[in-house]
C-alpha positions in Angstrom: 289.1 102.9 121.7 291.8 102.0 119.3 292.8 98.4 118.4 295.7 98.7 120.3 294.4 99.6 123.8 292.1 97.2 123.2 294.5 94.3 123.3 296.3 95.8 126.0 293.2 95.6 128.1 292.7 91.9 127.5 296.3 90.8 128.0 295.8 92.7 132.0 292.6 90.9 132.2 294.3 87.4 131.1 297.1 88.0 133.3 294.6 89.0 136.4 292.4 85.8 135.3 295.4 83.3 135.6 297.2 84.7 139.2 293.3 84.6 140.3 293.0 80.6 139.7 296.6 80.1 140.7 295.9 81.8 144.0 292.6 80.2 144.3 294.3 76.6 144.2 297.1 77.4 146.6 294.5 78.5 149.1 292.6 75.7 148.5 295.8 73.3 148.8 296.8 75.2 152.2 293.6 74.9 153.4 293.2 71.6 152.7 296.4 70.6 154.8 295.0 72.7 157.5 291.5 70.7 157.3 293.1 67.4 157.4 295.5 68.4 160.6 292.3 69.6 162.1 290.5 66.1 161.7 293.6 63.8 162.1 293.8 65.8 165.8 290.6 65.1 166.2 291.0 61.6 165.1 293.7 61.1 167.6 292.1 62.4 170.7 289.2 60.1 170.0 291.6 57.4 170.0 293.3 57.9 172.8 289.0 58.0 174.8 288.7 54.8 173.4 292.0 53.2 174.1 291.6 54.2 177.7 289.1 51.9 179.6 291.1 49.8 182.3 291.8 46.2 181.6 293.1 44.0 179.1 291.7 45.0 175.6 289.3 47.5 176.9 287.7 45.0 179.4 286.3 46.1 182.7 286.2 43.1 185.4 282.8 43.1 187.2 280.6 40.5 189.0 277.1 39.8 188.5 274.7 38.1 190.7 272.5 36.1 188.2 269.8 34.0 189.3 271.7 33.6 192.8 274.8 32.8 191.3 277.7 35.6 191.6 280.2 35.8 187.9 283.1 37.3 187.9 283.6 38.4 184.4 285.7 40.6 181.9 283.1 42.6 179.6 283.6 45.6 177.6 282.1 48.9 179.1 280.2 49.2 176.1 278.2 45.7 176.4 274.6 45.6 177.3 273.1 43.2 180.2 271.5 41.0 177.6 274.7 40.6 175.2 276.5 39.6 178.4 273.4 37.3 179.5 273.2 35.0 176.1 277.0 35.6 175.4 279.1 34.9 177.7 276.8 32.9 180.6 274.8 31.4 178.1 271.3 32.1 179.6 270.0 32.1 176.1 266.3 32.0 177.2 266.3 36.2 177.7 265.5 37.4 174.4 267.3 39.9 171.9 264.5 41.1 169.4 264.5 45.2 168.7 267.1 46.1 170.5 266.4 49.5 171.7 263.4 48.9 174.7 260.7 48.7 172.5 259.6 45.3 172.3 260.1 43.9 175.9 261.4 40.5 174.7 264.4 40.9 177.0 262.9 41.5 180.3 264.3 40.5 183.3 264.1 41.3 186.9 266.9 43.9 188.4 266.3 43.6 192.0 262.7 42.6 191.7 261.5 45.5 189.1 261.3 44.3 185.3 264.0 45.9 183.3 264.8 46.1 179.3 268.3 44.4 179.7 268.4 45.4 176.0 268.9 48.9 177.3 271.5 48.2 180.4 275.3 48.3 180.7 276.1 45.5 182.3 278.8 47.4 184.5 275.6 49.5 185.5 274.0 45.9 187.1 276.9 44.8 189.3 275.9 44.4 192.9 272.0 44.3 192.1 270.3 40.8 191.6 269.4 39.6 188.4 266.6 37.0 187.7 266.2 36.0 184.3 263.5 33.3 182.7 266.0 30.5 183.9 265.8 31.4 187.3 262.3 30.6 188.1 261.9 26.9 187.7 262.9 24.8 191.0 265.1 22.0 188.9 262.2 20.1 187.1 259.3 22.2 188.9 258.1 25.1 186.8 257.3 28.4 188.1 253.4 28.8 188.2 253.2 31.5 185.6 255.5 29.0 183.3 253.0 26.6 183.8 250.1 27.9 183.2 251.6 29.9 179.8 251.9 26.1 178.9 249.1 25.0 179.9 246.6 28.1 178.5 248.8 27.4 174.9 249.7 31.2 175.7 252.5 31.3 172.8 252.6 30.5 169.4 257.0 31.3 168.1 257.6 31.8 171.9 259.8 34.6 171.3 258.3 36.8 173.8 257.4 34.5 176.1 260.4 34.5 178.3 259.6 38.5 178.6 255.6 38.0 179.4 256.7 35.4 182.1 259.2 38.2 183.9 256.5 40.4 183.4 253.7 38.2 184.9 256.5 37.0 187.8 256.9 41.1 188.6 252.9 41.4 188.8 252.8 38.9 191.6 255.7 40.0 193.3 254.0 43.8 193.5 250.2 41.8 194.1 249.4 39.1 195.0 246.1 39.1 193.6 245.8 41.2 190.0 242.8 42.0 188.7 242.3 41.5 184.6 243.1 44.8 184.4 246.3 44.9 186.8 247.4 42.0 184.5 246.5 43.8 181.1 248.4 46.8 182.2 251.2 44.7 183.6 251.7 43.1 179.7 250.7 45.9 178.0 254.5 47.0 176.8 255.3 43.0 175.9 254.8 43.2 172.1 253.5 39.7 170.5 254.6 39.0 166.8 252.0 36.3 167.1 249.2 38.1 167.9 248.4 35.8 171.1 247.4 38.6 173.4 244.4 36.7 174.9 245.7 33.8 175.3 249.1 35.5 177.3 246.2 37.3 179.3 244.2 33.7 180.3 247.3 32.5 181.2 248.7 35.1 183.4 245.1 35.0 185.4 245.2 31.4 185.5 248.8 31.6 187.2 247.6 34.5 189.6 245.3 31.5 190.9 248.0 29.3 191.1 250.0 32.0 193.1 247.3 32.7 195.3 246.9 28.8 196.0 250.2 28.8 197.4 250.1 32.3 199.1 
């Protein structure tokens, strides 16, 4: 191949090398306009879901019976039973710990079966009664099972006590008369940080006395 058909050939390939790139970034360019139309749609028809719940600033009006007293309240669809609980009615005694219905620290009673309140909508509890730990006492009486968890030294930080008591209450409610094992199983998802497992157990037998006394 002479010299001369040799350049030739690399002046095509230079030429063919340049509109190649020059293509390539105009089809990346156009398809980058296309992408971002694409998720800016999207985008916008997420908005517009959000935007839509009825009420003022996304707020659903609902009522909740709580401990025998009806609320009328304005909560966001999104906001769980025990957000609305320590929130906005102040019954900080139900606790918030994991968050996701593992540890049972925010039990309470919907309509008489232990719930995770953690897990709830509290649209999804309107017109079902709610009991939480501050429902139980009669003014300066305690509840039995509060009693005895005081009196059996059943908690050491306390922060799951409030969800051991609902549990306990629910035992009694089902039967009247548990047996160490209906009480073991009863507790058995109520996770102590503490440790204090036996003591919870003592305590929640001693209160099935207590109950059964008064039965």
């Amino acid at each position: 191949m002479s010299g001369e058909e040799n350049g030739e050939k690399k002046k095509e390939k230079r030429a063919w090398t340049v509109l190649s790139r020059r293509d390539f970034i105009k089809g990346m360019g156009v398809g980058t306009v296309a992408l971002s139309a694409g998720v800016a749609g999207l985008q916008g028809a997420g908005a517009a879901t959000r935007e839509s719940p009825a009420g003022e600033g996304g707020r659903m009006a609902v009522t909740l019976k709580v401990n025998g007293v009806r609320h009328r309240l304005q909560v966001e669809p999104r906001a769980t039973l025990v957000d609305v609980l320590r929130d906005q009615l102040q019954l900080t005694g139900t606790k918030k710990a994991c968050d996701r219905g593992e540890c049972e620290a925010c039990t309470v009673l919907l309509g008489g079966v232990t719930a995770y309140s953690c897990m709830i909508l509290a649209v999804a509890a309107e017109g079902r009664e709610i009991t939480t730990i501050e429902g139980l006492s009669s003014g300066e009486t305690l509840h039995p099972v509060q009693q005895a968890f005081i009196e059996q030294d059943a908690y050491q930080c306390g922060f799951c006590t409030p969800g051991q008591i609902m549990a306990a209450k629910a035992l009694f409610d089902s039967i009247l008369h548990p047996s160490r094992e209906e009480a073991r199983r009863a507790l058995s998802g109520n996770l102590c940080r503490c440790g204090s497992y036996p003591r919870i157990l003592e305590a929640t037998l001693a209160a099935a006395k207590k109950v059964k006394g008064r039965g």
